[in-house]
C-alpha positions as CSV (number, residue, x, y, z in Angstrom):
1,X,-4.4,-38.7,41.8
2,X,-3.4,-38.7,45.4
3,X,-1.0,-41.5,45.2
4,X,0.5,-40.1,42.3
5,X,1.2,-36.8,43.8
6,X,2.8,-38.4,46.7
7,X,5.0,-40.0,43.9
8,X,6.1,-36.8,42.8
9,X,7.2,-35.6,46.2
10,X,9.4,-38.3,46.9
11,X,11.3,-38.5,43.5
12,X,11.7,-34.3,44.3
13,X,14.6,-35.9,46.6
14,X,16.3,-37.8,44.0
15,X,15.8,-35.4,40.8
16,X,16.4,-31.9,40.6
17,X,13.8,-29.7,39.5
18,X,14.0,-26.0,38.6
19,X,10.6,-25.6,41.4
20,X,8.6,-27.7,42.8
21,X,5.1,-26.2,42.3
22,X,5.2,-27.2,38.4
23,X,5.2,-30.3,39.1
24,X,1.5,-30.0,40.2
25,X,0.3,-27.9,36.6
26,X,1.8,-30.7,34.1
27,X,-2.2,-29.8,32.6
28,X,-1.6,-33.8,32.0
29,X,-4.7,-36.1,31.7
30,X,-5.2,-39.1,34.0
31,X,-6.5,-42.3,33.0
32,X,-7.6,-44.8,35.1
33,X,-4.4,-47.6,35.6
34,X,-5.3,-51.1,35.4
35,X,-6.1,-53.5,39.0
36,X,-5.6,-50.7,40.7
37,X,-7.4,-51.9,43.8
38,X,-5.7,-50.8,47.1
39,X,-3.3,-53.6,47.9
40,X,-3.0,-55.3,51.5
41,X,-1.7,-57.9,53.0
42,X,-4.6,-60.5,51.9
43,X,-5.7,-59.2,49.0
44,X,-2.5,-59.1,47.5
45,X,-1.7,-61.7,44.8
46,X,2.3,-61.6,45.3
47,X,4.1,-63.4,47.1
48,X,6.5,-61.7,50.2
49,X,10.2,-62.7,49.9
50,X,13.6,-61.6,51.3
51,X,16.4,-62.4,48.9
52,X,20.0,-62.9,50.8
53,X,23.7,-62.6,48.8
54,X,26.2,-64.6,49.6
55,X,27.5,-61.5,51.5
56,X,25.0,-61.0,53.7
57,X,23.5,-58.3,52.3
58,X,19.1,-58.6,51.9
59,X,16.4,-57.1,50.0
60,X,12.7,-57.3,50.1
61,X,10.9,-58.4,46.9
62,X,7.4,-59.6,46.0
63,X,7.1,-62.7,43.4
64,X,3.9,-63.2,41.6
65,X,4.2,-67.2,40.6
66,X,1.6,-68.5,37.5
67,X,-1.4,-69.9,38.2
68,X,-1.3,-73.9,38.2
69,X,2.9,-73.3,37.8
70,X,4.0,-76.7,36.0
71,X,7.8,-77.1,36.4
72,X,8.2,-78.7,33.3
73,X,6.7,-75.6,31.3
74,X,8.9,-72.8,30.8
75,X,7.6,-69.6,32.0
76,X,8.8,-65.7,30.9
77,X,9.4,-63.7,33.7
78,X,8.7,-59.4,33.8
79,X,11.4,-57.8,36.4
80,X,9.6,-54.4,37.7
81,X,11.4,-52.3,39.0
82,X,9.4,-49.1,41.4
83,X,9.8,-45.7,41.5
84,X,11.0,-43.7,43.6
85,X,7.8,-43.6,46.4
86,X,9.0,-47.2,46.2
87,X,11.7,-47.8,48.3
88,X,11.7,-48.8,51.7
89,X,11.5,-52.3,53.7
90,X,7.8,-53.0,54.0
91,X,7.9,-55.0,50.8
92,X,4.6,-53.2,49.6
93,X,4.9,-49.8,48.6
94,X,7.3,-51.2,45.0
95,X,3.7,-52.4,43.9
96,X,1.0,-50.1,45.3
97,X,0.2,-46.6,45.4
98,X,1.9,-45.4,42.0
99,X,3.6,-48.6,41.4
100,X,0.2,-50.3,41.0
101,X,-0.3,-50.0,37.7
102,X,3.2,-51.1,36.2
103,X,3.3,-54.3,38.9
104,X,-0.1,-55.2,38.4
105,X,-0.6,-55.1,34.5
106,X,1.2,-58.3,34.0
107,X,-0.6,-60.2,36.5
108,X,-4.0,-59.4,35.4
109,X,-6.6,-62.6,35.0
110,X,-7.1,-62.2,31.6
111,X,-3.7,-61.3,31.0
112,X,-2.0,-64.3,33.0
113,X,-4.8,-66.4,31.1
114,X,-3.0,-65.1,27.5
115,X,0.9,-64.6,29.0
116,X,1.2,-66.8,32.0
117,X,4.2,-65.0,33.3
118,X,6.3,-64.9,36.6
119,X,6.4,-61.3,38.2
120,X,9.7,-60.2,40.5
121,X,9.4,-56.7,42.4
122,X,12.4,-55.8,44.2
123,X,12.4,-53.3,46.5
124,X,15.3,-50.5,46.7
125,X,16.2,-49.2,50.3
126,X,15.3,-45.6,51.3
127,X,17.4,-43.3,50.0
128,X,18.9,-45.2,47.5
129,X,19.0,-45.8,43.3
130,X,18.8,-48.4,40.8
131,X,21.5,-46.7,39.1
132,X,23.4,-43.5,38.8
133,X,21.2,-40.1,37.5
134,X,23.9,-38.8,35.4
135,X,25.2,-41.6,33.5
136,X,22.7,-44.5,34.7
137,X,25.8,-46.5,35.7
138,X,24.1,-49.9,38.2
139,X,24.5,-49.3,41.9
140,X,25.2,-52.0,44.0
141,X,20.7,-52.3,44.5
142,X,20.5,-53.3,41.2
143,X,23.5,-55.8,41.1
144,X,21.6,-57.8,44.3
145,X,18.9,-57.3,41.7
146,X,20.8,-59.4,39.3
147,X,21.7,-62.0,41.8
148,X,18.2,-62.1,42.7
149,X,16.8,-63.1,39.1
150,X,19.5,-65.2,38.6
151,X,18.4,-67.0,41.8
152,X,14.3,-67.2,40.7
153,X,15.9,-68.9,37.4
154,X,17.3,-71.9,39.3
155,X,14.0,-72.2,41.6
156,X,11.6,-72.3,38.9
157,X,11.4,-73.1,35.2
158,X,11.7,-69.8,33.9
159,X,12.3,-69.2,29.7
160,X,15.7,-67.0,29.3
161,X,14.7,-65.8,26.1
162,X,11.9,-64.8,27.5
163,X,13.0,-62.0,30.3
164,X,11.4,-58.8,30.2
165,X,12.1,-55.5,32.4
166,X,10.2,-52.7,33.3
167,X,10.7,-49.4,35.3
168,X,9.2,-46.1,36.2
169,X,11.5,-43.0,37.4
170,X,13.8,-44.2,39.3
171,X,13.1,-47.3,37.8
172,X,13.3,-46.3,34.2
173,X,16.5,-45.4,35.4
174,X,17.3,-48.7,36.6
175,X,15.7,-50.8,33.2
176,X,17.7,-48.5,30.6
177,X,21.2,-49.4,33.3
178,X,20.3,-52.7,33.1
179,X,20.0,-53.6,29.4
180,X,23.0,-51.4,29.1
181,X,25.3,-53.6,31.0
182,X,23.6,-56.8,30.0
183,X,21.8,-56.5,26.3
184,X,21.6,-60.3,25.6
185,X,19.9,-60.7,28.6
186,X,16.6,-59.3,28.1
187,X,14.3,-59.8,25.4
188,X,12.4,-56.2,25.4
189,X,12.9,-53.7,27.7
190,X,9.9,-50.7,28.9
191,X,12.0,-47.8,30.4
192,X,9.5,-45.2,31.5
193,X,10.2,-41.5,32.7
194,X,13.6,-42.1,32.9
195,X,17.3,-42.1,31.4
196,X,20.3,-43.9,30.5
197,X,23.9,-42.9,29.1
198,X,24.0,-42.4,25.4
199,X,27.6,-43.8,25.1
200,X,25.9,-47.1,25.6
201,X,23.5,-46.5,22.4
202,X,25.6,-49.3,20.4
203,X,25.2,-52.0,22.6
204,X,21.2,-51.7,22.8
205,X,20.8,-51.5,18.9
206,X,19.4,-55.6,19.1
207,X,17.4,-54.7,21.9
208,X,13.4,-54.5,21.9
209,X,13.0,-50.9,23.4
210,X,9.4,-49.3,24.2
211,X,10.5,-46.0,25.6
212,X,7.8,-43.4,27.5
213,X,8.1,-40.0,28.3
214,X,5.6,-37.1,29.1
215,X,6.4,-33.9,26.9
216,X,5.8,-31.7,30.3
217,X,8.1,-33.8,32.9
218,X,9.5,-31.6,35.2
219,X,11.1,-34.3,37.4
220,X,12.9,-36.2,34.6
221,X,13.8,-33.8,31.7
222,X,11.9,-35.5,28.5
223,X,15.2,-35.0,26.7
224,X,16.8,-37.7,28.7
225,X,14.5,-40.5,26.7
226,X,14.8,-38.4,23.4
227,X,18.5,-38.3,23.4
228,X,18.7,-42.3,24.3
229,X,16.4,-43.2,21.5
230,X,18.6,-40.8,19.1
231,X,21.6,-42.3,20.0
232,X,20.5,-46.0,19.5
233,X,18.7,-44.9,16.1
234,X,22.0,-43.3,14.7
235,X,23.9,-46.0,16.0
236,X,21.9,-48.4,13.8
237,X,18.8,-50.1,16.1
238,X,14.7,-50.0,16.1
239,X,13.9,-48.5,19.1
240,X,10.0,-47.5,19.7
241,X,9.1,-44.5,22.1
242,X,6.0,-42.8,22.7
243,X,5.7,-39.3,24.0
244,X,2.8,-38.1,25.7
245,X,1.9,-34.0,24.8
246,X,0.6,-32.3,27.9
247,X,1.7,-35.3,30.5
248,X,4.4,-34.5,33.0
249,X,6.0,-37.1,35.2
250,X,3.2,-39.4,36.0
251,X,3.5,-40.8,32.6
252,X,2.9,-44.3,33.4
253,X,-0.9,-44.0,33.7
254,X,-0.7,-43.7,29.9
255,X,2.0,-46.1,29.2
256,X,0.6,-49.3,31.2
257,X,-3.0,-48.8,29.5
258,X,-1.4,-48.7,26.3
259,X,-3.6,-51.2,24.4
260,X,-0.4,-53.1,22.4
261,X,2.1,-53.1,24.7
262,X,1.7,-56.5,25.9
263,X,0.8,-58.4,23.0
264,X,4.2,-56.5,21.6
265,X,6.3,-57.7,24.7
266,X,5.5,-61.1,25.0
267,X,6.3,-61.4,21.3
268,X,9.4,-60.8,21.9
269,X,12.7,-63.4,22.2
270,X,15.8,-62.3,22.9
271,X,17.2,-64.8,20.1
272,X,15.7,-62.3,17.3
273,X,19.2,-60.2,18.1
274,X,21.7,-62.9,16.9
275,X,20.7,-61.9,14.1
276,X,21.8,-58.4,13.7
277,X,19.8,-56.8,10.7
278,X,16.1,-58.1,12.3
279,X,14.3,-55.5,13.8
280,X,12.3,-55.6,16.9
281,X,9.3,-56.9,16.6
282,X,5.9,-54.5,16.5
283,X,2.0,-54.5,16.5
284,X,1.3,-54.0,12.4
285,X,-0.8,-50.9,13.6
286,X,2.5,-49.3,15.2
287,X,4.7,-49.6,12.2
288,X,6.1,-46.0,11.5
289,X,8.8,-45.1,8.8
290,X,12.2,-44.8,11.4
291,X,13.2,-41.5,10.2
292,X,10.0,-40.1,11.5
293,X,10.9,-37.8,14.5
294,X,9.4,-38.1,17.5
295,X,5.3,-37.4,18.0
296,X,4.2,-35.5,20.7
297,X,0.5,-36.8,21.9
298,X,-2.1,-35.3,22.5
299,X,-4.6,-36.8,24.5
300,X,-6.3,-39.6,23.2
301,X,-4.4,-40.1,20.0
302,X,-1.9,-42.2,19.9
303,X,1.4,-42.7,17.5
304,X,4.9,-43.5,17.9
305,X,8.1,-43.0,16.2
């Protein structure tokens, strides 16, 4: 709990919140976030990078490559992107502390053993975004963050209809900017806590969206994942989103433990949307009629609209 109060206060910065001392009686219930061991230098299963553009400009990002990589396998690949207790330039805090559980559920043995993946975590700089607050417009972080994956899909053999993204906060800020501006690029996307611009709700209709929200954020209004999912519903797509009753912000420690969320994003390709009357694939046991509204939940049941 510790870590993910020190989450809170750092995101305070970045988010306007009507007081601060609500954010500590979200009466939310914790649940214990996968491989969340405390993360060091040699215990850590990523790999340490600096990513350069062709400008000059860096940023630090960890890169967690398969076990027994064959380059003549393709590979998906899971962009995380951190919240806001994230940024920095020790290349560590965008998966530990409260970014442990969203980094480190794709890299789990059993999981790599089912979905060998490639895992990229950028890190943002202090005081910086992924994208806008407002509108979720990209800032220039997350257009180096586009170079950057573009770079990891020349060095290895990576599957492009197989590219996921991820986010918390500030990063659910940055996944819902990024299949905004690029919807043929990814094959599902897991914004979480965060927001994007409604105006964009036609071009994510093809898109495999998992949205997550806690009914009691105080950091990120909840209505900023309602209204997206609204928006892309009206405007004709299959979004999924799963609100948590009781949960403020930290609403990742319910969304990474979620026991279908990766068997429904690796079923995912991002060639099911050429084909614009499929739907988004989904576990059998999460199909919902799509005019139901959305579920608060209580903890521990589970639904989704």
């Amino acid at each position: 709990m510790r870590c993910s109060l020190h989450v809170f206060l750092i995101i305070i910065a970045a988010y306007p919140v009507a007081s601060a001392p609500s954010l500590f009686n979200s009466g939310s219930s914790h649940v214990k976030p996968i491989a969340a061991e405390p993360q060091t230098e040699d215990t850590n299963p990523f790999i340490a990078r600096v990513f350069k553009t062709k400008r000059g400009e860096t940023m630090p990002y960890r890169i967690f490559i398969p076990r027994d990589y064959n380059s003549q396998k393709k590979y998906p690949l899971v962009l995380w992107l951190h919240g806001g207790a994230g940024r920095g330039t020790d290349n560590l805090r965008q998966i530990s502390g409260g970014n442990t559980s969203g980094s480190h559920i794709w890299i789990n043995a059993a999981v790599q053993k089912k979905y060998p993946a490639f895992v990229i975590a950028p890190q943002c700089p202090e005081n910086e975004m992924w994208a806008t607050v407002e509108l979720a417009k990209p800032t220039r972080q997350l257009q180096i963050v586009e170079e950057l994956l573009s770079s990891i899909q020349k060095e290895f053999n990576i599957n492009s209809q197989q590219l996921y993204v991820s986010g918390q906060s500030l990063g659910g800020f940055g996944t819902w900017a990024l299949i905004s501006e690029h919807p043929e690029t990814f094959a599902a996307a897991i914004p979480v806590c965060g927001g994007g611009d409604e105006a964009m709700a036609p071009r994510l209709i093809h898109t495999a969206i998992w949205a997550f929200h806690g009914a009691d954020d105080q950091t990120v209004s909840v209505d900023r994942s309602r209204k997206m999912i609204a928006a892309i519903k009206k405007a004709g797509g299959a979004p999924m989103y799963t609100e948590y009753k009781g949960v403020g912000h930290n609403s990742w420690e319910r969304a990474f433990v979620e026991p279908d969320l990766l068997s429904w994003v690796f079923a995912q390709r991002a060639t099911l949307r050429k084909n614009p009357t499929r739907k988004p694939l989904r576990p059998p046991v999460l199909m919902h009629s799509l005019s139901m509204p959305c579920v608060l939940l209580p903890t521990p049941e589970r639904k989704t609209s």
